[in-house]
RONUVO-734873 format. One record per residue: residue in one letter; z, y, x of N, C-alpha, C in turn. Coordinates in steps of 0.2 Angstrom, whole numbers, plus 5000, padded with zeros to 4 digits. Layout:
AZYXZYXZYX ...
end
This chain:
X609755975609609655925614608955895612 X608155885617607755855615608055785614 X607355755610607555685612607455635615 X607155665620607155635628607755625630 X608155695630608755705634609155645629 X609055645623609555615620609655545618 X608755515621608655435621608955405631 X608955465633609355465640609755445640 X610255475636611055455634611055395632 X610655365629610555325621610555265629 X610055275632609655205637610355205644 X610455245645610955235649611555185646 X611755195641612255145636611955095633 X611255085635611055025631611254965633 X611054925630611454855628611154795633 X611554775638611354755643611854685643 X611854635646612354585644612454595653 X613554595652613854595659613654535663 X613854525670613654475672614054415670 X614754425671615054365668614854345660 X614554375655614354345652613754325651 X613154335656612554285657612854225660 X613354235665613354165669613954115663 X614254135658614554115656613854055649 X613354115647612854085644612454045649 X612454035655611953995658612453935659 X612953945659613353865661613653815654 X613453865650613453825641613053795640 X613053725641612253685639612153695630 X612753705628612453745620612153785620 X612053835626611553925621610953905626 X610853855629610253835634609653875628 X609353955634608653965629608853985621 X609154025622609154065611609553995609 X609753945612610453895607609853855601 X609153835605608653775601609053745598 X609453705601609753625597610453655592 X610753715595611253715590610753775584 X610253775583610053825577609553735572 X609353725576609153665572609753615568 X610253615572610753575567611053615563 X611053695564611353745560610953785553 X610153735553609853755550610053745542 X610053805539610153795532609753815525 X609053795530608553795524608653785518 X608353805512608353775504607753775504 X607553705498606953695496606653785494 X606253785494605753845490605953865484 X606053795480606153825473606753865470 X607453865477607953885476607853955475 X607454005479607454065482607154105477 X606754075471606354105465606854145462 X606854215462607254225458607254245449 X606454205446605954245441606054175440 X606554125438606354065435606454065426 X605954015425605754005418605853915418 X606053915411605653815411605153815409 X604753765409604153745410603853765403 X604253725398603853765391603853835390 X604353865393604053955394603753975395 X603553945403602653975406602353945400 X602353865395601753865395601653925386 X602253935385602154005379601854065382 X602054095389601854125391600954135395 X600954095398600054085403599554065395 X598954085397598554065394598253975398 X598153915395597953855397597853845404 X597253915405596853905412597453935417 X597953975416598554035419598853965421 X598953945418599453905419599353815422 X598653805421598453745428598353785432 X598053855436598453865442598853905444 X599353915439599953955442600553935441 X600453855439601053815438600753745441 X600253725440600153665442599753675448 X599453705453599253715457598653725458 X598253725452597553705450597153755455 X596453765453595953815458595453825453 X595353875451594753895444594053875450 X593653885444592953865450592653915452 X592453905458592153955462591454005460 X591654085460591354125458591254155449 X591654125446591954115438592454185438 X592754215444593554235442593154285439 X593554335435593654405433593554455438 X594054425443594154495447593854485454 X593254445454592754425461592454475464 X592054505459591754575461592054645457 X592754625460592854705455593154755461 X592854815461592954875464593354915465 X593554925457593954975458594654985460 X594955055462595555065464596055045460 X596555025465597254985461597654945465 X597954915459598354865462598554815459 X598354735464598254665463598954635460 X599154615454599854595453599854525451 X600554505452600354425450600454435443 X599954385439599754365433600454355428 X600754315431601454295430602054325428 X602154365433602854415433602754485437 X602054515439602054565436602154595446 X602454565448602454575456601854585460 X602054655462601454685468601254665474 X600754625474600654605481599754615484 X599254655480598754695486598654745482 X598254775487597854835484597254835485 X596754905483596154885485595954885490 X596154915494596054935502596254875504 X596454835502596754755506596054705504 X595554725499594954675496594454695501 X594054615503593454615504592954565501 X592254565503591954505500591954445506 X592254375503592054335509591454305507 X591154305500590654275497590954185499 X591654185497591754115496591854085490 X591754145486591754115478592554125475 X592954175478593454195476593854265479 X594254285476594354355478594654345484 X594554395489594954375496595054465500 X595654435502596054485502596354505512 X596254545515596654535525597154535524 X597654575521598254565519598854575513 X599254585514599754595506600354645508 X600254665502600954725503601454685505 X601754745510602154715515603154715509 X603554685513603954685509604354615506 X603954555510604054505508603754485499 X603254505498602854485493602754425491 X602454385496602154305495602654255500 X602754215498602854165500602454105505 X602354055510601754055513602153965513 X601653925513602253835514601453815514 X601853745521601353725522600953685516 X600453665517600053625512599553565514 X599753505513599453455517599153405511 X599053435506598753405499597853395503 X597453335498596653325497596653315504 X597053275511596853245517596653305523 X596953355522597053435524597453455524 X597453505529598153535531597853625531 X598253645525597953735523598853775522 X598953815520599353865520599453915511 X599653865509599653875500600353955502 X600054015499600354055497600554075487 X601054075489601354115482601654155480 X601754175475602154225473602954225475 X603154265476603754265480604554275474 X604454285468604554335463604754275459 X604054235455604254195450603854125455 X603454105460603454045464602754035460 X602354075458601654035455601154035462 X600653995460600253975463599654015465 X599654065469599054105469598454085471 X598554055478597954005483598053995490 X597754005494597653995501597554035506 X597954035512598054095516597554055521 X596954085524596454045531596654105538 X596354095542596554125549595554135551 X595254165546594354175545594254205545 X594654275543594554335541594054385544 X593654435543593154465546593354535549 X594354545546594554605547595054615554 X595254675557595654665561596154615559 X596454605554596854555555596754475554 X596254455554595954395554596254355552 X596454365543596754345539596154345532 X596354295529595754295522596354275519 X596554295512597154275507596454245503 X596454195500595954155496596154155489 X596254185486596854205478596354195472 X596554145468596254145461596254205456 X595954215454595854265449596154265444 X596254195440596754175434597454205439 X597554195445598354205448598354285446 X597954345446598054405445597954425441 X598254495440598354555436598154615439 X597554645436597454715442597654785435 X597954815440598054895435597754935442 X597254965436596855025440597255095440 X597155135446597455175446597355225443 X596955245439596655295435597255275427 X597755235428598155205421598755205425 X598855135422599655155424599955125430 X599555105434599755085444599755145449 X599655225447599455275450600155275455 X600555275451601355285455601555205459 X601255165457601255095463601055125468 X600255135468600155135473600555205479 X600655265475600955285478601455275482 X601855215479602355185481602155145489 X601955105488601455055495601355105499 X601255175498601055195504601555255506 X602155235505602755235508603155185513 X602955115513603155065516602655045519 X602855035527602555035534602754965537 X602354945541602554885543602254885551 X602854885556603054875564603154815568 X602954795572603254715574603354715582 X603754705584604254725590604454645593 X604354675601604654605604605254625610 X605654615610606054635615606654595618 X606254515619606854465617606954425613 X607554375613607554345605607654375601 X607354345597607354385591607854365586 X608154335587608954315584609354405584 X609154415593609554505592609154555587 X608454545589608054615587608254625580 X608354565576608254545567608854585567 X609454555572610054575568610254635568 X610054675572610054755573609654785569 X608854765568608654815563608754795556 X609254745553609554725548609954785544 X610354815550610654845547610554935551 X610154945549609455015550609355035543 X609555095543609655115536608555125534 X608555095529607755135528607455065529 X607655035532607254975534607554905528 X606754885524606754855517606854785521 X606454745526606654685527606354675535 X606554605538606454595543606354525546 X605754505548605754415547605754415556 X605954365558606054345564605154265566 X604754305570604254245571603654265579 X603354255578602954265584602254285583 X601954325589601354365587601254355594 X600454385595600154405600599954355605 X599754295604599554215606599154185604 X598554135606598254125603598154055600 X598754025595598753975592598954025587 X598753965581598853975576599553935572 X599853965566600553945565600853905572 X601053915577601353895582602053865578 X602253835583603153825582603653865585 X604353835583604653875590604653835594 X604453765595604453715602603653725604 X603453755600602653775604602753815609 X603053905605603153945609603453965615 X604053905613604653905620604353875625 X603753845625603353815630603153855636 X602953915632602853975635601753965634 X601853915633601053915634600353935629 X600853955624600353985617600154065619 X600654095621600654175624600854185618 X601354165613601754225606602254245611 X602554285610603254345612603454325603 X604254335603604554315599604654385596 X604654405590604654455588604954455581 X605154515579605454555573604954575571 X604854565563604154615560604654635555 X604654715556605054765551604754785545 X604854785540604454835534605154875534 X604954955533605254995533604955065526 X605255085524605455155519605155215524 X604355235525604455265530604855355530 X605055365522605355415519606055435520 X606355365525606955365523607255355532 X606655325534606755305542605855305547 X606055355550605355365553605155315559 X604555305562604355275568604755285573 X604755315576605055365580605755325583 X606155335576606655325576606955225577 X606355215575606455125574606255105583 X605855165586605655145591606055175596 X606555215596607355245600607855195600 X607755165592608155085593608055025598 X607555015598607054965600607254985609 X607155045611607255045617608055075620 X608255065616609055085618609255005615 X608854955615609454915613609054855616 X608654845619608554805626608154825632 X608054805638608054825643607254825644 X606954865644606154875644605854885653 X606354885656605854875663605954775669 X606254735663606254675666605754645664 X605254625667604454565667604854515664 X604554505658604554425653605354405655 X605654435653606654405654606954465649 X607354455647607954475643608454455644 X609154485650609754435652609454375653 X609754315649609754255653609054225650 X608854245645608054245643607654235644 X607254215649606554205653606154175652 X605454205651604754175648604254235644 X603654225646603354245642603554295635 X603954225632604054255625604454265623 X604754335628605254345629605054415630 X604454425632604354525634604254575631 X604354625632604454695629603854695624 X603554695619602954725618603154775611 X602554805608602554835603601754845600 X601654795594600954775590601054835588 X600454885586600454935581599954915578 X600054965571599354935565598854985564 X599055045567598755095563598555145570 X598155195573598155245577598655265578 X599055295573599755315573600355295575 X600255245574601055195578600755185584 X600255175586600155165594600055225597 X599755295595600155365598600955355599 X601255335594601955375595602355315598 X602255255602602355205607601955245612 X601455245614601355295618601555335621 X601755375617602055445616602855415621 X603055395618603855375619603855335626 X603355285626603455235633603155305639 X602755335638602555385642603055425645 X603755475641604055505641604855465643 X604655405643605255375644605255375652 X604555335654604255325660604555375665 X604255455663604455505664605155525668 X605455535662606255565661606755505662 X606555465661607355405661607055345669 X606655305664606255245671605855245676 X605555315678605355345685604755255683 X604355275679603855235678603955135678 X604455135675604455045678604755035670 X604555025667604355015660603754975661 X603954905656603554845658603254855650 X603354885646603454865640602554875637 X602354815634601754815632601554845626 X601154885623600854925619600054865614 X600154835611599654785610599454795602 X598554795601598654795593598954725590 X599154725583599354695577598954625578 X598854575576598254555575598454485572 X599054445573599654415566600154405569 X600354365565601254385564601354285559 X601854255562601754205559602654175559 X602654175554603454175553603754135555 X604254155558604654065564605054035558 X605353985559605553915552606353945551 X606253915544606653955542607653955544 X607653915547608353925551608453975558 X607853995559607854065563607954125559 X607854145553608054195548608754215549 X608754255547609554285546610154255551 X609654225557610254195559611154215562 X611054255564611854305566612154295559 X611854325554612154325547612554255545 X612054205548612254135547612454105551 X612654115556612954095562613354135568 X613954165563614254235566614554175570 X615054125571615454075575614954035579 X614354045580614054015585614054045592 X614354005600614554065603614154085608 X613154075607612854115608612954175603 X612954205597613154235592613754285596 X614254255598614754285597614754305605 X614354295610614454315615613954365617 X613254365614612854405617612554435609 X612454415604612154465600612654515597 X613254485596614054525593614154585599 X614054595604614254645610613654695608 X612954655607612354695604612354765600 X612654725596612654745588613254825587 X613654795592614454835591614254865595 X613854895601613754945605613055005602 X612454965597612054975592612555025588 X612954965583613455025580613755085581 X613855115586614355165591613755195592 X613155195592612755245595612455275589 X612055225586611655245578612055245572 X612755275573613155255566613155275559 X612955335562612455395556611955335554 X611555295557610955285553611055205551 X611555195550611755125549611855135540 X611755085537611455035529612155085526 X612755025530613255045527613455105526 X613355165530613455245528613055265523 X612455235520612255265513612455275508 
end
């Protein structure tokens, strides 16, 4: 069977919410819009410093860091500009925190911003860094860290000269470079096995919770792209007036689970010819799209929305095709929500029917069967 014929079967069974339970969602002033007021009181943020999983007490770092390591990679500090080590360095490899040894750039991720520190468009994907706001020195900036042991790298701006118009702003005391000509050769080969997709198809309460449990697929953060504010809210977003579409950003194994296949998901599991709606959904950021990063992931959306167009939807396919350009992570009580709110009865009315219909179709590629 191609796999036309067999996303045909797949879309004809996709996951559409019945009509008694939209109108049972629209008469609940609890699920009013994704359930705003019931995920804010169900939020169960933790400080930052809980989630470290590389923790040390303070006299350890300070046996471990050299003096200067350790005013900015435990106390905050910022070495002075154009001093680093690793400001003008070239060579191939891979960027690791100073501290515990966690990979988060490579070279192909460096550029010069001639701001007097190494700067970087983005970070291996995989949830590397850590990102909290920063309202220190009468400013308001975007302090990133290591995600590993919680050190202090520097600062993420929205300046950057690259498609993704990101500058990582990172101390050079915060890094460790291993050249790949030694012993990084197998990192790097590692990173470029792991891809990274960002998908809108609706709340993103469902998209997360589905491709959660996608075998091949390393993590999944729930947030918003494609709008032109910067760090938005979800009360920015839900305005509809930024233009972010609420979106899943996948990092995947592409060895273990291909494009292709993440993007059969994606369209067997919401309804890709409604304009700006999903069920009871409606708004802007709410619509079908698909950011790619590379030529190759927008051929094979291409590819797909083309032959869907085709073969299944006689052209009414609304779903948008748009490059990458950020991804800004929605707060943190929209994370793993389904996970953390299975008795919520948005939860149990609309994403749980999701999921269980997802299950049955993609059982073979589901976490659990590994």
């Amino acid at each position: 069977m191609s796999i036309y014929k067999l996303l045909n079967k797949l879309i004809v069974k996709r996951i559409i919410l019945k009509n008694q339970v939209v109108a049972v969602v629209l008469l609940a002033s609890t699920l009013a819009s994704c359930g705003q007021n019931n995920a804010q009181q169900q939020s169960k943020a933790e400080e930052v410093k809980n989630i470290f999983s590389f923790a040390k007490t303070d006299s350890e770092w300070k046996k471990q860091l050299s003096p200067e390591q350790y005013y900015v990679l435990r106390q905050k500090g910022t070495e002075r500009p154009f001093t680093g080590k690793l400001l003008l360095n070239k060579e191939k490899g891979v960027y690791k925190c100073a501290a515990c040894g966690n990979e988060l750039f490579t070279d192909d991720m460096k550029f010069n911003s001639e701001c007097g520190w190494p700067s970087f468009d983005k970070e291996i994907a995989g949830g590397k860094i850590i990102k909290k706001d920063d309202n220190s020195l009468g400013m308001h900036r975007t302090e990133i860290m290591c995600a590993k042991c919680g050190g202090h790298l520097g600062h993420l701006f929205d300046d950057g000269p690259t498609a993704t118009g990101q500058r990582y702003c990172v101390n050079s005391l915060s890094l460790e470079f291993a050249p790949v000509n030694k012993a990084a050769g197998t990192a790097a080969e590692k990173v470029s096995n792991i891809d990274t997709v960002t998908l809108g198809g609706g709340c993103f309460w469902c998209t997360e919770a589905v491709y959660e449990e996608l075998k091949g697929v390393i993590s999944v953060e729930s947030g918003y792209s494609g709008g032109k504010v910067s760090n938005p809210s979800y009360h920015d977003v839900s305005s509809g007036e930024t233009g972010h579409a609420e979106v899943a950003q996948i990092v995947y194994d592409n060895t273990k689970v291909s494009l292709e296949e993440i993007l059969k998901v994606f369209f067997a599991t919401h309804n890709p010819t409604t304009l700006n709606r999903q069920g009871a959904d409606a708004g802007t950021q709410y619509r079908s799209v698909i950011f790619y990063r590379t030529p190759e992931q927008k051929k094979a959306a291409d590819d797909i929305v083309s032959a869907l167009n085709k073969e299944v939807y006689d052209g009414k396919i609304v779903t948008v095709v748009e490059p990458f350009v950020a991804f800004y992570k929605a707060e943190d009580y929209h994370q793993d929500y389904y996970a953390n709110n299975k008795n919520q009865a948005y939860c149990q009315m609309v994403i749980q029917p999701k999921l269980e219909k997802f299950e049955k179709v993609f059982k073979d590629k589901l976490k659990k069967h590994q």
